[in-house]
MINUKE-753551 format. One record per residue: residue in one letter; residue number from 0; x, z, y of N, C-alpha, C, CB in turn. Coordinates in steps of 0.05 Angstrom, whole numbers, plus 32768, in hexadecimal, padded with zeros to 4 digits. Glycine has a CB too. Layout:
<atoms>
<atom r="a" k="NUM" n_xx="X" n_zz="Z" n_yy="Y" ca_xx="X" ca_zz="Z" ca_yy="Y" c_xx="X" c_zz="Z" c_yy="Y" cb_xx="X" cb_zz="Z" cb_yy="Y"/>
...
</atoms>
This chain:
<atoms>
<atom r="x" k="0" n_xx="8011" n_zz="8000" n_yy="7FE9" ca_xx="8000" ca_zz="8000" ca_yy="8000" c_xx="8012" c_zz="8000" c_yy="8019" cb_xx="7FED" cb_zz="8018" cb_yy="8000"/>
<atom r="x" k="1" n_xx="800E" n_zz="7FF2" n_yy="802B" ca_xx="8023" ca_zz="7FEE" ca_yy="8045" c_xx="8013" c_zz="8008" c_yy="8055" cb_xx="8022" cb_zz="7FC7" cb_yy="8059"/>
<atom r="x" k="2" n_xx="8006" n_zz="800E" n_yy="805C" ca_xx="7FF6" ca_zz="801E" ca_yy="806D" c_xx="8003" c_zz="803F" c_yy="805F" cb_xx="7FCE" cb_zz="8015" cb_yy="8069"/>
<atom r="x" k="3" n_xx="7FFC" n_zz="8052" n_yy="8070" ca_xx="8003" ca_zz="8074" ca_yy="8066" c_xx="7FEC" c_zz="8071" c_yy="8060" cb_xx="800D" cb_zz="8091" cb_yy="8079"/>
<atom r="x" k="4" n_xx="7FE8" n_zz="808A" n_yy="804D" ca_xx="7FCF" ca_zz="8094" ca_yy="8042" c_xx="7FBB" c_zz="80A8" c_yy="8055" cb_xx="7FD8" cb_zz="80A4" cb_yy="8029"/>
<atom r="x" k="5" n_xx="7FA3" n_zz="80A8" n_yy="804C" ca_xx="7F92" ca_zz="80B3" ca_yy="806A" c_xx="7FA0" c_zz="80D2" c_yy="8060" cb_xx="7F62" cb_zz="80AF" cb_yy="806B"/>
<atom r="x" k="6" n_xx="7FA5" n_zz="80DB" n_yy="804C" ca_xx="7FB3" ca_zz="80F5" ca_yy="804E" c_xx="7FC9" c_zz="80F9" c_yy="805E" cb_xx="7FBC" cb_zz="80FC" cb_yy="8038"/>
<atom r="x" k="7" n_xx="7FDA" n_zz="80E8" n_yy="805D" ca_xx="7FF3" ca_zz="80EC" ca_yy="8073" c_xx="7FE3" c_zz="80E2" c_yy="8096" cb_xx="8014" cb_zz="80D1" cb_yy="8067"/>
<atom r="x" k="8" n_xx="7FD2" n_zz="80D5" n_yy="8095" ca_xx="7FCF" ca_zz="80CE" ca_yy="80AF" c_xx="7FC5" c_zz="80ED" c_yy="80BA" cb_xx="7FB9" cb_zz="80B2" cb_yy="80B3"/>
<atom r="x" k="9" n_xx="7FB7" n_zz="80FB" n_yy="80A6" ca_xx="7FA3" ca_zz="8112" ca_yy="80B6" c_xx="7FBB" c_zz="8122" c_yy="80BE" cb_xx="7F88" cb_zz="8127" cb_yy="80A1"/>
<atom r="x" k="10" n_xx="7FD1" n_zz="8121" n_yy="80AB" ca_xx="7FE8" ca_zz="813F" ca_yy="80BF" c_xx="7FFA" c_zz="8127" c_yy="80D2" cb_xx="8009" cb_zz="815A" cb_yy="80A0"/>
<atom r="x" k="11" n_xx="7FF5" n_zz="8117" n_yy="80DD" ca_xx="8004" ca_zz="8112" ca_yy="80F2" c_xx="7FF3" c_zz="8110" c_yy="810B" cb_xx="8012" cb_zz="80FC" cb_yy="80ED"/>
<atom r="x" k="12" n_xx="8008" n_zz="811A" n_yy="8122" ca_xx="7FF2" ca_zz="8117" ca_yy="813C" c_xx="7FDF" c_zz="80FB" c_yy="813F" cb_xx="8004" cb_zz="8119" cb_yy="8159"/>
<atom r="x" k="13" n_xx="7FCF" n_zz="80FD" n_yy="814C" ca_xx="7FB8" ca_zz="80EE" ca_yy="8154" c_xx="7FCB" c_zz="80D7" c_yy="8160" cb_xx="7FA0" cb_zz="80FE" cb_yy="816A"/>
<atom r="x" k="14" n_xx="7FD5" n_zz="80CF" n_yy="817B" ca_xx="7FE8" ca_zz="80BE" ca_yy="8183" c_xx="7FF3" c_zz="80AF" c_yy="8169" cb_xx="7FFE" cb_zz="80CE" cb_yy="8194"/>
<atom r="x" k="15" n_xx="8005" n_zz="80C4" n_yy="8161" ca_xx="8015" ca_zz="80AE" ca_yy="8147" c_xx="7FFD" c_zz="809F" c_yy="8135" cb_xx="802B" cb_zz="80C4" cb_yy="812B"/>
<atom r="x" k="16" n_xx="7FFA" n_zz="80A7" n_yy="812E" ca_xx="7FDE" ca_zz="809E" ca_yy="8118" c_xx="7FD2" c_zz="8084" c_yy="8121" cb_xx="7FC2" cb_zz="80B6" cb_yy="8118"/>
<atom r="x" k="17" n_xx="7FCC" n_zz="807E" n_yy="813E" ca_xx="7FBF" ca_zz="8070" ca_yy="814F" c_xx="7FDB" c_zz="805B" c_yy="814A" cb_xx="7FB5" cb_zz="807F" cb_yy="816E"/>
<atom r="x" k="18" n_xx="7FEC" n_zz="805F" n_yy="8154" ca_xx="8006" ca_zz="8049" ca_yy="8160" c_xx="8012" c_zz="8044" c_yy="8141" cb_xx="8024" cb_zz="8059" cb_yy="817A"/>
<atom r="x" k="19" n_xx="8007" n_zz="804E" n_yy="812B" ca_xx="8014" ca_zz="8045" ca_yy="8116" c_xx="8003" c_zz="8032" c_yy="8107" cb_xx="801C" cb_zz="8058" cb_yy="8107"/>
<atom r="x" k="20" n_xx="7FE9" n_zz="8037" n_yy="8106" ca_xx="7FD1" ca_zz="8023" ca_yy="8104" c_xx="7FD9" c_zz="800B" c_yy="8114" cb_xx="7FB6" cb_zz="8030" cb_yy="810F"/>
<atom r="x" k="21" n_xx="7FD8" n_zz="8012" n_yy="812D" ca_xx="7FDD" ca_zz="7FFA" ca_yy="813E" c_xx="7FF4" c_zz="7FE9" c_yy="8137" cb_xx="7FE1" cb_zz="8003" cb_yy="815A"/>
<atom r="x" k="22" n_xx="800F" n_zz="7FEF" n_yy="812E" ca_xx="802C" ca_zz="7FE7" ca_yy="8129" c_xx="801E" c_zz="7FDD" c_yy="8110" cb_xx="8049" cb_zz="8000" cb_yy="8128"/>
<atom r="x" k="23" n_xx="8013" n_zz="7FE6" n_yy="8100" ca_xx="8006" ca_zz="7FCD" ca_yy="80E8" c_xx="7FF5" c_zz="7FB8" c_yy="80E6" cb_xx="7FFB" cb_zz="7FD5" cb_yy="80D7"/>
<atom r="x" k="24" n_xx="7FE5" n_zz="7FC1" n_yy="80FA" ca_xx="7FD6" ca_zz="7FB0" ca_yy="80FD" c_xx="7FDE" c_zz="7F91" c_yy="810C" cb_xx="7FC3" cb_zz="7FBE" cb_yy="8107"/>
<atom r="x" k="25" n_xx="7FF4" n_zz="7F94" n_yy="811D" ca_xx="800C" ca_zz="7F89" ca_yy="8125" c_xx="801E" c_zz="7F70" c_yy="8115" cb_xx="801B" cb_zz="7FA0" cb_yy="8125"/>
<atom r="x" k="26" n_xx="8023" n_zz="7F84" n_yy="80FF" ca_xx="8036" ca_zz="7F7F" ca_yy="80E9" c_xx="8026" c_zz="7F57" c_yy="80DE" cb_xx="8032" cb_zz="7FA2" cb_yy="80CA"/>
<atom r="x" k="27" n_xx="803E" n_zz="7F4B" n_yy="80E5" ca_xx="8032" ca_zz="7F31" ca_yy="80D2" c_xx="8029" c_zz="7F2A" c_yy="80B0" cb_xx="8047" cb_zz="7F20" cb_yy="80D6"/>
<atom r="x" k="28" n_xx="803D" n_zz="7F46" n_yy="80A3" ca_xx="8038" ca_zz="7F47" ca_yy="808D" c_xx="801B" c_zz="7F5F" c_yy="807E" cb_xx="8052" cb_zz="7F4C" cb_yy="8086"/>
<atom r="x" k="29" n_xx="800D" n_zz="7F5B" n_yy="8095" ca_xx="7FF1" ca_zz="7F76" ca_yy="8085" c_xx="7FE9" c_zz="7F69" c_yy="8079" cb_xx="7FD5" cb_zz="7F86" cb_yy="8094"/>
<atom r="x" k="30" n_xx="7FEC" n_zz="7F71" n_yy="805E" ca_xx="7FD3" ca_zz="7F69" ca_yy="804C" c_xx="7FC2" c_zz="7F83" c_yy="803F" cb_xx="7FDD" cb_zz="7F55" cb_yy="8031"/>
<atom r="x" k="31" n_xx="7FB0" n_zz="7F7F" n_yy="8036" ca_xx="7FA7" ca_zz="7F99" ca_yy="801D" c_xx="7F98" c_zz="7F8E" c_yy="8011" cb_xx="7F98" cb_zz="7FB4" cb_yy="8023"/>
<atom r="x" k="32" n_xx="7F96" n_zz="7F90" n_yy="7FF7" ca_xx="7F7E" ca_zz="7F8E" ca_yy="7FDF" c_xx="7F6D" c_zz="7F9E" c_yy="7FE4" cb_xx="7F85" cb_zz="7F94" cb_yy="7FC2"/>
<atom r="x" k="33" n_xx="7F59" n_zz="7F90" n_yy="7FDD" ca_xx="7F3A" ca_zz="7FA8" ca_yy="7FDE" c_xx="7F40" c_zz="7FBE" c_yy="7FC9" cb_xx="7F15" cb_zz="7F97" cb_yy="7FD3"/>
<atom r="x" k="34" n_xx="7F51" n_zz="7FC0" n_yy="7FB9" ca_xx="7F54" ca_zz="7FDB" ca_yy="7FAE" c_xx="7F68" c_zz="7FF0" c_yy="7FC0" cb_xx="7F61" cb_zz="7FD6" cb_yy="7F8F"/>
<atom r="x" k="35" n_xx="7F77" n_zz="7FE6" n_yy="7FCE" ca_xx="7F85" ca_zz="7FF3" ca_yy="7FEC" c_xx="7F6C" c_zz="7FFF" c_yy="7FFA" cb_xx="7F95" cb_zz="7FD8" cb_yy="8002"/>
<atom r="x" k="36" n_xx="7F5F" n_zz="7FEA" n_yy="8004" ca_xx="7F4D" ca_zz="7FF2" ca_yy="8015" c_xx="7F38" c_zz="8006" c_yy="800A" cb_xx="7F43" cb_zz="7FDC" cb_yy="801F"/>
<atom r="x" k="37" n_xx="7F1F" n_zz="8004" n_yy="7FEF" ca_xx="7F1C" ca_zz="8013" ca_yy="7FDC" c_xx="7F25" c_zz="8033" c_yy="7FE0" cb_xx="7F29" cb_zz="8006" cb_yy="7FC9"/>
<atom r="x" k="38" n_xx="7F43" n_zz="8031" n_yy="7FDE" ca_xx="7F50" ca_zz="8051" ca_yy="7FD2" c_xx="7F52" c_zz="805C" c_yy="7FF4" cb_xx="7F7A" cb_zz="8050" cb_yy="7FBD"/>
<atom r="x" k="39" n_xx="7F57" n_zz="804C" n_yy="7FFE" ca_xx="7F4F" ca_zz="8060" ca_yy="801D" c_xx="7F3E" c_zz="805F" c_yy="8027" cb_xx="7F5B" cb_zz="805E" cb_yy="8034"/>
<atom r="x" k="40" n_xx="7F29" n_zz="8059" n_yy="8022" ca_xx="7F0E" ca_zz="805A" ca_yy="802B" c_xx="7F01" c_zz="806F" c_yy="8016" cb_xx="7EFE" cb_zz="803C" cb_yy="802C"/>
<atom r="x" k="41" n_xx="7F09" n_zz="8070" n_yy="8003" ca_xx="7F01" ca_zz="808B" ca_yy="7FF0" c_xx="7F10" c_zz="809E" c_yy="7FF9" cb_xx="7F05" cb_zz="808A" cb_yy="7FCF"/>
<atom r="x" k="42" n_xx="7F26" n_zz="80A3" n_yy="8003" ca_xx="7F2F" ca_zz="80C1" ca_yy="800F" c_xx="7F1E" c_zz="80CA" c_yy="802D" cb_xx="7F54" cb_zz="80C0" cb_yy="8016"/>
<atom r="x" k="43" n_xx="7F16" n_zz="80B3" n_yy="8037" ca_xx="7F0A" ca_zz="80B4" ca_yy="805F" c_xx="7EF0" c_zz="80CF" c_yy="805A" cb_xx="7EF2" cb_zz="8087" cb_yy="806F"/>
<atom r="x" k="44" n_xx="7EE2" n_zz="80D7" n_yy="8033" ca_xx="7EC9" ca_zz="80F0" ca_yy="8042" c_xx="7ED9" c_zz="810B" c_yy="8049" cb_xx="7EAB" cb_zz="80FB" cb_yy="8026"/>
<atom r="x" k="45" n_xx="7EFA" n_zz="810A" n_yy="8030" ca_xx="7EFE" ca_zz="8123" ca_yy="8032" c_xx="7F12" c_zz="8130" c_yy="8049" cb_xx="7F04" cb_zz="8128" cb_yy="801B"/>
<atom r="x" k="46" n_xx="7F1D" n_zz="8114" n_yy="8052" ca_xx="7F30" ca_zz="8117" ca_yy="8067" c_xx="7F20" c_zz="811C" c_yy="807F" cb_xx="7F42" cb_zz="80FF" cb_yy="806A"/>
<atom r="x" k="47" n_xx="7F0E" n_zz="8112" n_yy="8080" ca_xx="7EFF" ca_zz="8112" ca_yy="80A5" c_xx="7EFA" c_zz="8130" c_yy="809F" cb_xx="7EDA" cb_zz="80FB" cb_yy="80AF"/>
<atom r="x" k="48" n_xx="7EE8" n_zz="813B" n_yy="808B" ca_xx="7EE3" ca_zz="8152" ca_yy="8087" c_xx="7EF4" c_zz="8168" c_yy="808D" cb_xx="7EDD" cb_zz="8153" cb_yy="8071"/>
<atom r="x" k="49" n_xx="7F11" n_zz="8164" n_yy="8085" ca_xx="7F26" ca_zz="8173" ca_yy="8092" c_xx="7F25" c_zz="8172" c_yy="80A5" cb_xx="7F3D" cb_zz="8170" cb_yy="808E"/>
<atom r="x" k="50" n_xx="7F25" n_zz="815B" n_yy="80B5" ca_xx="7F30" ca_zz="8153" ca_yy="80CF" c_xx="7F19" c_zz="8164" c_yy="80E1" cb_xx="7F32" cb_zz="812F" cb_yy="80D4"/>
<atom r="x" k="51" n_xx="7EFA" n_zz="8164" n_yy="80DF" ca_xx="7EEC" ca_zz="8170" ca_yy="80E9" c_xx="7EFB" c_zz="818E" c_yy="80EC" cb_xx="7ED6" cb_zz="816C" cb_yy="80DC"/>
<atom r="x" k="52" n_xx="7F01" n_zz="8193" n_yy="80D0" ca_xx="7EFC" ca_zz="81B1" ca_yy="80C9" c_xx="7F18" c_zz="81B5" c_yy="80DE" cb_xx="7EFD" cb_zz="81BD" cb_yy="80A0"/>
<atom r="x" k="53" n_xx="7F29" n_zz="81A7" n_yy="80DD" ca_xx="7F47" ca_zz="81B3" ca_yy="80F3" c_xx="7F3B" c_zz="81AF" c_yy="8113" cb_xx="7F6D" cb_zz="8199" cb_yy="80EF"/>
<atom r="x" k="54" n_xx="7F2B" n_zz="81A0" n_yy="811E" ca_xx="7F1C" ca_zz="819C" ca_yy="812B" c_xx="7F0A" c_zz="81AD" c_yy="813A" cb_xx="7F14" cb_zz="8191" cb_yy="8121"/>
<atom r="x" k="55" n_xx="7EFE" n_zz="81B6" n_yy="8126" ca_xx="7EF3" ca_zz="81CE" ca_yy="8130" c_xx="7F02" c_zz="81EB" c_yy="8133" cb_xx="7EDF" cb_zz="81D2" cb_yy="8120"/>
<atom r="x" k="56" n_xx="7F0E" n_zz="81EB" n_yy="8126" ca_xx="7F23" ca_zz="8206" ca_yy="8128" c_xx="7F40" c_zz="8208" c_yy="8137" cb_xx="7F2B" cb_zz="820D" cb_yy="810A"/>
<atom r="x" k="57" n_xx="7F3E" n_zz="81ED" n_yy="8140" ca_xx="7F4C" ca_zz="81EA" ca_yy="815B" c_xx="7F3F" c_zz="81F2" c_yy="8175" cb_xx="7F51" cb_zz="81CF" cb_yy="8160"/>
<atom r="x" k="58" n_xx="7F26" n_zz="81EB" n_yy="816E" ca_xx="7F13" ca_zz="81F3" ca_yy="8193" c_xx="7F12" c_zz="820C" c_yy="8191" cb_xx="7EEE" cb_zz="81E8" cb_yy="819B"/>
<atom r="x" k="59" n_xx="7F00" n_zz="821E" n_yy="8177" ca_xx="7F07" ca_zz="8236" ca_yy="817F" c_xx="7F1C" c_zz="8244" c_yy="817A" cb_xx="7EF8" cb_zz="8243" cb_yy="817B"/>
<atom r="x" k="60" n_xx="7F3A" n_zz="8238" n_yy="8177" ca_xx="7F46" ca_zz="824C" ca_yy="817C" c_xx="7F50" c_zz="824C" c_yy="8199" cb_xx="7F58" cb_zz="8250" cb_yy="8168"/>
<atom r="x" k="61" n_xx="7F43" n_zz="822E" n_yy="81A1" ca_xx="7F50" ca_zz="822D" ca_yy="81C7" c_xx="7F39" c_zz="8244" c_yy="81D6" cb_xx="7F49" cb_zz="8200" cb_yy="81DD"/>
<atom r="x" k="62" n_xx="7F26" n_zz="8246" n_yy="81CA" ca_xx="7F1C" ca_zz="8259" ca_yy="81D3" c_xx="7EF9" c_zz="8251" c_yy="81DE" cb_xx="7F32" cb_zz="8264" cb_yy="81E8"/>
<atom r="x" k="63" n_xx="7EF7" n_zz="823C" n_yy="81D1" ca_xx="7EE0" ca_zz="8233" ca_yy="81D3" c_xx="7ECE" c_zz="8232" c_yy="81C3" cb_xx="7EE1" cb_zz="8222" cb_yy="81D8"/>
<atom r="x" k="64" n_xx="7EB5" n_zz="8227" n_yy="81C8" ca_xx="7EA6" ca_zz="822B" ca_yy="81B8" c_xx="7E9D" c_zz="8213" c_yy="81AB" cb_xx="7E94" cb_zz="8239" cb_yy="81C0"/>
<atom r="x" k="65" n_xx="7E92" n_zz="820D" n_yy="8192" ca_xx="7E8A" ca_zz="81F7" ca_yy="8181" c_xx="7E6B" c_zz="81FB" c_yy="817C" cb_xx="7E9A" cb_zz="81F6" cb_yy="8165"/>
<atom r="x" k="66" n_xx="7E60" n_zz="81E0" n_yy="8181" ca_xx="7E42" ca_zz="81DE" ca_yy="8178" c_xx="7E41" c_zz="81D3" c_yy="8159" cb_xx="7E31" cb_zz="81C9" cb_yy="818E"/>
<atom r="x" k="67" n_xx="7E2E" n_zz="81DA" n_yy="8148" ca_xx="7E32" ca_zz="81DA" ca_yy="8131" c_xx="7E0D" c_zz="81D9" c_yy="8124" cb_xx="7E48" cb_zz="81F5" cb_yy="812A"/>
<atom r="x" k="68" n_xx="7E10" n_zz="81C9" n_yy="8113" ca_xx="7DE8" ca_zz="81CF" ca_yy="810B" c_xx="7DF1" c_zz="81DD" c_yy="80F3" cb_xx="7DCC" cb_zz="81AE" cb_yy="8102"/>
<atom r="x" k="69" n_xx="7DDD" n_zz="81F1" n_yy="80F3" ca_xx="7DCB" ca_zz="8207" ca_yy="80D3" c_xx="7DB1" c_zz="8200" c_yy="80DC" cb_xx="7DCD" cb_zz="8234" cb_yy="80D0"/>
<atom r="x" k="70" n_xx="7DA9" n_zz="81EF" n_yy="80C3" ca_xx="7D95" ca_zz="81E9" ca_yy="80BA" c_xx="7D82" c_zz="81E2" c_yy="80CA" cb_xx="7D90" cb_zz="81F8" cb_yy="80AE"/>
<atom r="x" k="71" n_xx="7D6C" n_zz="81F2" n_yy="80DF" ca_xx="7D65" ca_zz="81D7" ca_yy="80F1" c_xx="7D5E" c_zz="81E6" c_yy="8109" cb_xx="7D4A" cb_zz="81C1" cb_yy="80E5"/>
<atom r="x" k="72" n_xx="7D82" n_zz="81EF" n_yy="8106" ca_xx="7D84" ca_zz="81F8" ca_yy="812B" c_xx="7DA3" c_zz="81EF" c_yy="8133" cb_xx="7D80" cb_zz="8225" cb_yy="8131"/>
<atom r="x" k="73" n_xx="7D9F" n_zz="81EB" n_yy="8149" ca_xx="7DBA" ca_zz="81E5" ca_yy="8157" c_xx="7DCE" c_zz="81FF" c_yy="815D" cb_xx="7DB3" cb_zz="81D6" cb_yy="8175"/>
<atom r="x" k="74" n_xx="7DDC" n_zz="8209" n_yy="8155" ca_xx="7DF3" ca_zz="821E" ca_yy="8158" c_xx="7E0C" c_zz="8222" c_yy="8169" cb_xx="7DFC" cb_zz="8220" cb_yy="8144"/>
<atom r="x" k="75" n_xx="7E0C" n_zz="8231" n_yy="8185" ca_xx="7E25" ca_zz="8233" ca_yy="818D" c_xx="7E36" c_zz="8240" c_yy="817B" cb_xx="7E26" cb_zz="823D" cb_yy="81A3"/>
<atom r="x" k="76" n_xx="7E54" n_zz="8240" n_yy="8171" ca_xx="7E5F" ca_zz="8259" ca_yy="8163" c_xx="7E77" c_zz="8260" c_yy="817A" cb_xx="7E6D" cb_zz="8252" cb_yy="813F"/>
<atom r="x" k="77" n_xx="7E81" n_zz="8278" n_yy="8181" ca_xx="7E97" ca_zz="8279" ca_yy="818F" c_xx="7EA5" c_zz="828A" c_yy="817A" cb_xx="7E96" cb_zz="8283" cb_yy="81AB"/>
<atom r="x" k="78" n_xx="7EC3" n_zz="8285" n_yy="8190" ca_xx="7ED9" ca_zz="828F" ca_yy="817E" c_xx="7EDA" c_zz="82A2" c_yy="8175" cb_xx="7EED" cb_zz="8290" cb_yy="8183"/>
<atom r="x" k="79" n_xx="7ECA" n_zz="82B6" n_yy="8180" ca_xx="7EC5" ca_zz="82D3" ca_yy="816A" c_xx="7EB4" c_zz="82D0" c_yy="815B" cb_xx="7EBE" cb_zz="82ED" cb_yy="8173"/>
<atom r="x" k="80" n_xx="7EA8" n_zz="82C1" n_yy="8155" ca_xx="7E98" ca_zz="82BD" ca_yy="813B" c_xx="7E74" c_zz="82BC" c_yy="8146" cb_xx="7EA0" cb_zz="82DA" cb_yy="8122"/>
<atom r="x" k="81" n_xx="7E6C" n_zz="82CA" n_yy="8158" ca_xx="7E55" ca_zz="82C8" ca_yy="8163" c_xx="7E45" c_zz="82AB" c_yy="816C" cb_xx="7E5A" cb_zz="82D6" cb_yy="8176"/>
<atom r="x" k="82" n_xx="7E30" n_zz="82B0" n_yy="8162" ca_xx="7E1D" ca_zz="82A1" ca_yy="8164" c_xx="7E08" c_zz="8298" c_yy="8173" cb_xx="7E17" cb_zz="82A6" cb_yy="8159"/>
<atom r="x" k="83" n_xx="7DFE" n_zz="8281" n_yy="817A" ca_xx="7DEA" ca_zz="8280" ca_yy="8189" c_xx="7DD3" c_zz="826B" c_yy="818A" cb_xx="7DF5" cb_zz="8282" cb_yy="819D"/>
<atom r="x" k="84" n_xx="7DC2" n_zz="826A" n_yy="8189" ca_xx="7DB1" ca_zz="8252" ca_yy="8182" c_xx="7D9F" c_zz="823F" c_yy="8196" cb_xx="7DA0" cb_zz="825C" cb_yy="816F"/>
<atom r="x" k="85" n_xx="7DAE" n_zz="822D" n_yy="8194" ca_xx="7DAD" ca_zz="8211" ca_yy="81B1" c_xx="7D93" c_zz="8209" c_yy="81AB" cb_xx="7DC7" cb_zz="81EF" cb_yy="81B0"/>
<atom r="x" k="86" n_xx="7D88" n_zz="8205" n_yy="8197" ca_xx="7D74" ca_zz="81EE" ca_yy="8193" c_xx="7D69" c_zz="81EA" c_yy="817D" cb_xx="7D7C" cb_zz="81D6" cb_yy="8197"/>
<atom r="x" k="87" n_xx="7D4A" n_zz="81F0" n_yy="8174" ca_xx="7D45" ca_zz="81E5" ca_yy="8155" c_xx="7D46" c_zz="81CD" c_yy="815A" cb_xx="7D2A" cb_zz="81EC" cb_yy="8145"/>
<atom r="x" k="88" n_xx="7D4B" n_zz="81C7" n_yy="814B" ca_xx="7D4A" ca_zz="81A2" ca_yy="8143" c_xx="7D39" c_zz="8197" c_yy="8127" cb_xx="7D6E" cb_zz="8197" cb_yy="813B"/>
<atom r="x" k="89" n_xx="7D32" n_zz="8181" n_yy="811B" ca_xx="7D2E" ca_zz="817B" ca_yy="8103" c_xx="7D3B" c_zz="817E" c_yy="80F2" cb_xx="7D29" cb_zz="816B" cb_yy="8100"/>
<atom r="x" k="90" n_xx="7D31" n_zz="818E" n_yy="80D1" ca_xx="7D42" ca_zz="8192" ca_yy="80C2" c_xx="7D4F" c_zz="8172" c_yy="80AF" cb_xx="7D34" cb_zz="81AA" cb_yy="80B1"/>
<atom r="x" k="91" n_xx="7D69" n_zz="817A" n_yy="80AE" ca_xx="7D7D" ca_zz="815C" ca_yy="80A0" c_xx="7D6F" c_zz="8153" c_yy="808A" cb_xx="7D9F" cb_zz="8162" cb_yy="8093"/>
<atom r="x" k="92" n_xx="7D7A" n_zz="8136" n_yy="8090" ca_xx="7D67" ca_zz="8124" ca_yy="8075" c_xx="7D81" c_zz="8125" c_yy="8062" cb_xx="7D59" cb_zz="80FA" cb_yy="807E"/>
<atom r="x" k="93" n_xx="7D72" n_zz="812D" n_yy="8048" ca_xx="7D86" ca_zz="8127" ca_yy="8037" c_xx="7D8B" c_zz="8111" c_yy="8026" cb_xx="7D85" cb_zz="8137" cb_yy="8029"/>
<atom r="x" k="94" n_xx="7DAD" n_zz="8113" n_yy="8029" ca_xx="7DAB" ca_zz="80F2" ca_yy="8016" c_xx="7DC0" c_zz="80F2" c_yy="8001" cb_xx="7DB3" cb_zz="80D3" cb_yy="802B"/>
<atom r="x" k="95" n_xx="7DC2" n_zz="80E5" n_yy="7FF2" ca_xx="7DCD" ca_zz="80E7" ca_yy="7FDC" c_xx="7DED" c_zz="80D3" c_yy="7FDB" cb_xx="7DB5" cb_zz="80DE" cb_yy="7FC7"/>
<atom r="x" k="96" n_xx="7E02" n_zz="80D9" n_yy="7FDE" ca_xx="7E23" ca_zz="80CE" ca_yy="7FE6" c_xx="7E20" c_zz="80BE" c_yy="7FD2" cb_xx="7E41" cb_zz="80E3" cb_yy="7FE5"/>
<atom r="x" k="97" n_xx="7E1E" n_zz="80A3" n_yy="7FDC" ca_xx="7E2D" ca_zz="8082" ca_yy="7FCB" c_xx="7E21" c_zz="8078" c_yy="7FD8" cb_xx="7E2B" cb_zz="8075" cb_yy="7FAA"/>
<atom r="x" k="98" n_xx="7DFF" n_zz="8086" n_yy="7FD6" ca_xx="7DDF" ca_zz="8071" ca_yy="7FDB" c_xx="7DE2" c_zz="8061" c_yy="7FF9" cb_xx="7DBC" cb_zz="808B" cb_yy="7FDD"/>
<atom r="x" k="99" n_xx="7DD5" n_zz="8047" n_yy="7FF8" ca_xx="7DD5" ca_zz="803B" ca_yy="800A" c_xx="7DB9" c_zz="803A" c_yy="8019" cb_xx="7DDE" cb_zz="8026" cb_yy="8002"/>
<atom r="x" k="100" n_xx="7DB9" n_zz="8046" n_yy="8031" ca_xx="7DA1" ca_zz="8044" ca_yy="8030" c_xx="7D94" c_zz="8031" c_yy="804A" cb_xx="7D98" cb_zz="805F" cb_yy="802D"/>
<atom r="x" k="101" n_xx="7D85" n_zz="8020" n_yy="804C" ca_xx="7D80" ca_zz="800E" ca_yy="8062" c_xx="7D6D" c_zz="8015" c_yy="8077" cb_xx="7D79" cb_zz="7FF6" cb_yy="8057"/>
<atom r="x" k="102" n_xx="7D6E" n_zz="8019" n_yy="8098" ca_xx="7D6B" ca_zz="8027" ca_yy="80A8" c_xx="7D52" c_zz="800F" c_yy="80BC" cb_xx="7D89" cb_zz="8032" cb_yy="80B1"/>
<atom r="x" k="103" n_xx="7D37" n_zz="800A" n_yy="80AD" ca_xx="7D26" ca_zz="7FF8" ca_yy="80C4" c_xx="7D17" c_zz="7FFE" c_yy="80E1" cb_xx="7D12" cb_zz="7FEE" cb_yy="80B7"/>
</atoms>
């Protein structure tokens, strides 16, 4: 695979990650097989998931606060752990991970 793996992309800063994509995308020689493409598109649920999760525990540890939904309310959390509730909202539609589902 010419490309890093979305595992190595998540521990490098944001900048690099960006200018190294870009430097390939660049590159006269990119190619990938759809099994390239395939194997990193199957790591993109569990990596973003990190990436959220460092994401969020970056803001509050700057000292801010994160909005977040439980179930079918909108949630401030701050960095001490306290709670607060912005908004009911509608509760989430559930769907089942592969399914395709078409949106009229």
């Amino acid at each position: 695979m010419l490309s890093p793996s979305l595992d190595t992309l998540a521990t490098a800063p944001l900048g690099a990650t960006f200018a190294t994509n870009i430097d390939n995308l660049n590159s006269p020689n990119l190619t990938m097989s759809d099994q390239d493409i395939q194997q990193l598109e199957s790591q993109f649920p569990a990596l973003s998931g990190r990436a959220f999760a460092a994401a969020r525990q970056s803001v509050l540890a700057s000292g801010q606060s994160v909005l977040q939904t439980e179930g079918a309310y909108v949630v401030r959390v701050f960095p001490d752990g306290r709670k607060e509730v912005v908004k009911q909202i509608e509760p989430s539609t559930p769907v089942t991970p592969g399914a395709i589902y078409t949106i009229k």
